[in-house]
C-alpha positions in Angstrom: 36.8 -18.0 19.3 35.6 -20.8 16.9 36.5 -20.8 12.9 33.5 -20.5 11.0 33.3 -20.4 7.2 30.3 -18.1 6.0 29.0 -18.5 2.5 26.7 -20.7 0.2 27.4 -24.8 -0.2 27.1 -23.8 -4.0 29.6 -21.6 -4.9 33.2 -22.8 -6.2 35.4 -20.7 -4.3 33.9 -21.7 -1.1 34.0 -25.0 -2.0 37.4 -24.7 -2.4 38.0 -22.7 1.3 35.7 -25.7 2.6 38.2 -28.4 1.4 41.5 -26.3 2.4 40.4 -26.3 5.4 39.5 -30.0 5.9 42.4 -31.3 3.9 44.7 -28.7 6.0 42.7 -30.5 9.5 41.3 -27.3 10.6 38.4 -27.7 13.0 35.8 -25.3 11.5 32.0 -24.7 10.8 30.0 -23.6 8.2 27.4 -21.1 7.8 25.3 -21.6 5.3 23.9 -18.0 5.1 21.1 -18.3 2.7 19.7 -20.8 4.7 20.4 -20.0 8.1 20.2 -16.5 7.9 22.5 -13.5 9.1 21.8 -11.2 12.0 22.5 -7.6 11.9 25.1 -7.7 14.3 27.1 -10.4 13.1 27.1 -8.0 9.5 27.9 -4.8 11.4 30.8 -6.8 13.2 32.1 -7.2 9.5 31.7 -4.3 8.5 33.7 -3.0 11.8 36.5 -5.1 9.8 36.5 -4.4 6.7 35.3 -2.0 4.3 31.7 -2.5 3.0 33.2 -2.1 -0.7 35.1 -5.3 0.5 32.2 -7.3 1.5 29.8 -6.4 -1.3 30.5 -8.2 -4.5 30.3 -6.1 -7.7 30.8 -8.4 -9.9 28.2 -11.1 -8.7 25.3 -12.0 -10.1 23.2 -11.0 -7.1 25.0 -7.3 -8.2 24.4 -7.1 -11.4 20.5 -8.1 -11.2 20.1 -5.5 -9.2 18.3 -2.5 -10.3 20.3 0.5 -11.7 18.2 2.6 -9.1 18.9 0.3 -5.9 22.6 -0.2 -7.0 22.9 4.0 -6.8 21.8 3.6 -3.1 24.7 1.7 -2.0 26.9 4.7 -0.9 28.4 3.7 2.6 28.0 1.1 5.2 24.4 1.9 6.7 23.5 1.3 2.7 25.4 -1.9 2.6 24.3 -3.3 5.4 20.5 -3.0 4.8 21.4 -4.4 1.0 23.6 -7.7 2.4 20.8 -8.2 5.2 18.1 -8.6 2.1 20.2 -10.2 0.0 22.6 -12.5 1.3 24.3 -13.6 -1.8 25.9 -10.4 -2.5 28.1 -11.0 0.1 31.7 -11.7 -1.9 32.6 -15.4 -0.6 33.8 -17.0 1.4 34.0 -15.0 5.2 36.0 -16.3 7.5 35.9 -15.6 10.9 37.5 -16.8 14.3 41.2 -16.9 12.7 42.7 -13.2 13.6 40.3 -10.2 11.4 37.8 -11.3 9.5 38.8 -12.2 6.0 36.9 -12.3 2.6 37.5 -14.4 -0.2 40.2 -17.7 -0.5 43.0 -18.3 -1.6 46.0 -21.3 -0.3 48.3 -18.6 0.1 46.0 -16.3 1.9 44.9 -19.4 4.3 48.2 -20.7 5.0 49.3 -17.6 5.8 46.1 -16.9 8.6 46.8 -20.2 10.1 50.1 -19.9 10.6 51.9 -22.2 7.6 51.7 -26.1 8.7 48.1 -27.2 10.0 
């Protein structure tokens, strides 16, 4: 399976994944989601993974604009899913995929440790 890098080109910790990765010479490619979109089953795979309370970020920005009335909803993965498929950016950055489970987030340690140590 490929290495792909999920996230948005904007956001500083998956700027950060992106250049771990490069420096570190791992062949990988990234998904810009807010431009090109998630399916339903790529979500659902996650969510096969991981816990939605993993994959939705509470303490975004996308999060907190929510209404109080639409964050209430959000009580299991069916919920999660539908909320991440309409809005993207809720999705805590960056997901990494193709390098054993899915992971969520970045830090050197955490890479290093999913590749294997050395590049």
């Amino acid at each position: 399976m490929k290495t792909t890098l999920y996230g948005i080109p904007n956001c500083d910790t998956v700027k950060k994944a992106r250049t771990w990765l490069a420096d570190n010479g791992h062949d990988f490619t990234f998904h810009d989601f807010k431009k090109q979109g998630l399916t339903r089953e790529l979500v659902q795979g996650w969510l096969d993974q991981l816990d939605w309370e993993v994959l939705v970020n509470r303490k975004g920005m996308t999060w907190r604009n929510l209404g109080d009335e639409r964050k209430t909803q959000i009580v299991d993965k069916a919920s999660a899913l539908e909320l991440m498929l309409e809005n993207p950016s809720v999705i805590k950055r960056p997901v990494l995929e193709g390098v054993g489970p899915v992971s969520v987030g970045f830090s050197a340690d955490q890479y290093q440790s999913k590749f294997g140590g050395a590049a």
